[in-house]
N, C-alpha and C positions, 0 to 999 in steps of 0.2 A: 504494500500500500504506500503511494508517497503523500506524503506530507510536505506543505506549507506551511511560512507563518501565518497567512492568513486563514488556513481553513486545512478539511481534508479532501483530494479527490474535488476541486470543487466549488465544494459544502464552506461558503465564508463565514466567519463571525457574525455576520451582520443577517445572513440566513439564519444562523443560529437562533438570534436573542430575536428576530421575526417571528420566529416557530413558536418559543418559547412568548415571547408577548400575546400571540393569537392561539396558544395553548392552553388557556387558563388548568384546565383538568389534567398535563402532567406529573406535577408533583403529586399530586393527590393519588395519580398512578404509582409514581415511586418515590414515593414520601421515603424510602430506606436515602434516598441520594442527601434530603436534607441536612443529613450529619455526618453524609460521607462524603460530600465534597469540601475538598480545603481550600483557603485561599489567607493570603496573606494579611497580617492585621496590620493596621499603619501606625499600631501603636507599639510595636516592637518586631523583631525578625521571627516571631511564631507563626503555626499556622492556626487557625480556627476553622469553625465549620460555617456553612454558607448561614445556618441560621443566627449563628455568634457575630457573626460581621454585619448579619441584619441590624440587629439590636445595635452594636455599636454605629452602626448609620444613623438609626433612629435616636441615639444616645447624642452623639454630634449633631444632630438638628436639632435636637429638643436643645441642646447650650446655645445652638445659637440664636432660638428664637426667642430664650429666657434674656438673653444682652439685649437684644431690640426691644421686646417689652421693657427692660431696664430702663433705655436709654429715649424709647417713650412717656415713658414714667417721669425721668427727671427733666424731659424738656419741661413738661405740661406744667410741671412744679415750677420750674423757674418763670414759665409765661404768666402764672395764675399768680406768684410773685411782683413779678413785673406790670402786671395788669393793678394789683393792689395797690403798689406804690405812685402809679398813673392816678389811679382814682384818689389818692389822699392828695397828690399834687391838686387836681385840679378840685379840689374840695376846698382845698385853702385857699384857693383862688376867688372861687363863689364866696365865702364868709368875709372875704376882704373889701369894706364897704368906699374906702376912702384908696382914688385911682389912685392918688400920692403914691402909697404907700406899695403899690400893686409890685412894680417891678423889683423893690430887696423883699420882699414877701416869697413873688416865686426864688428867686435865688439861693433866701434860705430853707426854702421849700427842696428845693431839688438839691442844693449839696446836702440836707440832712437823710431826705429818702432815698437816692443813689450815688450813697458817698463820694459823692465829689469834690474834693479837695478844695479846689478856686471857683467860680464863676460871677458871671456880672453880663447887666444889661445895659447897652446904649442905644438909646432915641434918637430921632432926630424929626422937624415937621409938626413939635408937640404943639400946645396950646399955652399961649405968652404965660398963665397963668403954672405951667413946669418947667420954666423956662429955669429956671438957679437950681434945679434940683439936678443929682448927680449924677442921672440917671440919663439929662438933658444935656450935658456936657457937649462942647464943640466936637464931631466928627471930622475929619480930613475928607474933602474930596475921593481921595484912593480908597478910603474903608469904604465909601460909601459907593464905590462902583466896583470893586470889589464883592460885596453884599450882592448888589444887585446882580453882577456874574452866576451866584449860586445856581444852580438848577437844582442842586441835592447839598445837605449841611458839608461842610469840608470837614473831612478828619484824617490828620494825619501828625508826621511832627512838627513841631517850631521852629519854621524856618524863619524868624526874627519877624513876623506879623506886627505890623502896627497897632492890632486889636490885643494882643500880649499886654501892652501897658497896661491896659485898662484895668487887668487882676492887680488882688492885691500883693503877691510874690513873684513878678515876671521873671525874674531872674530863675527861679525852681522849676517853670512850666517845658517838659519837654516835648510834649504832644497838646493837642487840641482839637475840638468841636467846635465849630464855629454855625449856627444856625442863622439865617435870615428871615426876619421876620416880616412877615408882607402884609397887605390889607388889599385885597384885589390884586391889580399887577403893581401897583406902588410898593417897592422897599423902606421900610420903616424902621428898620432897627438889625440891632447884632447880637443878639445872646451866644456867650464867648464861653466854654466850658475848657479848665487846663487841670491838668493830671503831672507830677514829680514822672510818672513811669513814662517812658517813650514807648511802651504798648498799649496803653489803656486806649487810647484811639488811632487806631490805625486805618490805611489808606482801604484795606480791604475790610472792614467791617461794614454792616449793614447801617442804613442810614433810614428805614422807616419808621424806627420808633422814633427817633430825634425829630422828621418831621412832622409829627406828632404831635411832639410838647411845640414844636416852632406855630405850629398850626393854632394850638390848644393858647396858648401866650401872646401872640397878636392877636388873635380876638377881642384876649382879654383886654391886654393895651390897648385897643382903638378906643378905649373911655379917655386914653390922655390925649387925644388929638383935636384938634378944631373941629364941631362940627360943618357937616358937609351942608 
């Protein structure tokens, strides 16, 4: 008889496990084969029987489908997290009766819910009556088309940003969030978020929660503005 590696006489692999797929009533013919054929375990150089290698298939998907539950588990945690601390921001935001006071309200709002080290807001366009407040402070030209540039918050490191001063430790800020605040298509503002770490915002992290609060914060601020 000669043999191949692919088969005998023929007869390929790939006929074989045909046979054997459209056979369902084989084994049950020769159920003696179940623990008489060997095959290698991958978990060491023995052999085991076809049924022992089942189980250990079955043993190896059941781990890996208990890590993906896992690691559904702790997203949903961290979002249902993240979703709470969204909702206490913009709660502070609603009990905050006097606009004055609106923009270090979110500030302290958000570095105390997503420990954020620095942050601060800058106006511009306000109503003469915020005009000395610190919030109202002169912008440059450049921040202010710079801003209006954004399509998505910037984050990434500090590359010596003019919006840097604004914190109160520029010198410490290695990275930064920078969110533009709008009202319609007007540019209105800069809320500037700075981090000690050169990872905590990085160029490839997601940018839809932050437009979010950016979203959630102009809103709020269009009370400091002239009416229209």
């Amino acid at each position: 008889m000669t043999t191949t590696t692919h088969g005998v006489q023929g007869i390929t692999e790939a006929d074989i496990a045909n046979y054997l797929a459209n056979t369902p009533g084989f084994f049950e013919r020769h159920a003696e084969l179940l623990s008489a054929v060997q095959l290698s375990s991958p978990h060491g150089h023995r052999a085991v029987s076809l049924q022992e290698r089942q189980m250990e298939m079955l043993r190896d998907r059941i781990k890996g489908l208990e890590l993906k539950i896992m690691e559904m588990i702790r997203h949903s945690q961290e979002n249902v997290a993240i979703a709470d601390r969204l909702h206490r921001f913009t709660r502070s935001i609603l009990l905050t009766a006097d606009p004055a006071a609106l923009p270090a309200r979110m500030v302290e709002s958000l570095k105390h819910e997503f420990l954020i080290p620095q942050a601060t807001i800058r106006l511009w366009g306000v109503s003469a009556a915020y005009a000395d407040e610190p919030f109202a402070q002169p912008a440059s030209d450049d921040v202010k088309s710079f801003a209006s540039s954004l399509s998505v918050p910037y984050c990434g490191v500090n590359a010596g940003f003019e919006a840097t001063a604004w914190l109160e430790d520029p010198d410490t800020v290695m990275s930064l969030a920078m969110i533009p605040l709008r009202q319609g298509d007007a540019t209105t503002g800069l809320l500037v978020l700075g981090s000690p770490d050169p990872t905590r915002y990085g160029a490839e992290m997601g940018t839809e929660f932050l437009m979010r609060i950016g979203d959630t914060a102009a809103a709020a601020l269009s009370r400091l503005r002239p009416a229209a």
